[in-house]
N, C-alpha and C positions, 0 to 999 in steps of 0.2 A: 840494274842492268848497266852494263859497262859496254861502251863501244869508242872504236879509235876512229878517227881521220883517215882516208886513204890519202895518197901523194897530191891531191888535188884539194884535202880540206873537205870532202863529202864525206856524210857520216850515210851509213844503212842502217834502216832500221828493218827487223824483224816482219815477216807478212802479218803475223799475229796482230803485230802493234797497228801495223797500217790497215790493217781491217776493221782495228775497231774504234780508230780514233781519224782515220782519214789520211789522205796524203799531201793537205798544203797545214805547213807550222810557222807560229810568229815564232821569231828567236826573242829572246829579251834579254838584255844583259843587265844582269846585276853586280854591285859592288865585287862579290863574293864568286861568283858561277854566270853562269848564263843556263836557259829557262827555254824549253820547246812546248807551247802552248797550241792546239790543234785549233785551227781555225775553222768554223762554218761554213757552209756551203754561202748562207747570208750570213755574216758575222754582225749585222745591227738587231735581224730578229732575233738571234741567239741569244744577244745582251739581253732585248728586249724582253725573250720568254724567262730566261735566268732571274732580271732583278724586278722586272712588273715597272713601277714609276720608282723606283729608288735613286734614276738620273733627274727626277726634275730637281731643278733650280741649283744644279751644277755644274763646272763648266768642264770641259774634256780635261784642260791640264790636273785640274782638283781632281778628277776621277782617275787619271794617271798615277798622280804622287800617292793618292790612296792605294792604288793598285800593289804598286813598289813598294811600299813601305809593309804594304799584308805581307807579300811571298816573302818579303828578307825576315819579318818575325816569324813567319810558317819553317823558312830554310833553319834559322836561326836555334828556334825550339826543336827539331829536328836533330841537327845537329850535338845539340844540350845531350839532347837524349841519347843518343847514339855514343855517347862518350870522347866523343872528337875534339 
């Protein structure tokens, strides 16, 4: 899906979209793109039920760098394939 900026730098997205993913999004910028990840209603239980204890004995910036370094090899291989 492709969508432009209006004169203000707001992008719209689709009801479809916002229906099934929600209407507040982190941005995340990476190297390469930047990244609309939909946010939780509670975003610590969400973590919480997605990784179970997979955050003990780590610290939020390690869980960060790990985070960023997934989507750039997810965008990365992606891209691979796509022939880009």
């Amino acid at each position: 899906m492709s969508k432009s900026t209006d004169e203000r730098g707001r992008i719209y997205l689709p009801k479809d979209v916002r229906e099934q993913f929600g209407e507040e999004y982190r941005i995340v910028e990476l190297p390469t793109h930047v990244a609309l990840f939909p946010v939780d209603d509670d975003p610590l239980e969400g973590a919480r039920d997605a990784v179970g204890d997979a955050f003990q004995n780590r610290t939020v910036d390690e869980l960060k760098d790990d985070a960023r370094a997934s989507i750039s090899r997810e965008v990365a291989d992606e891209i691979t394939q796509r022939g880009e």
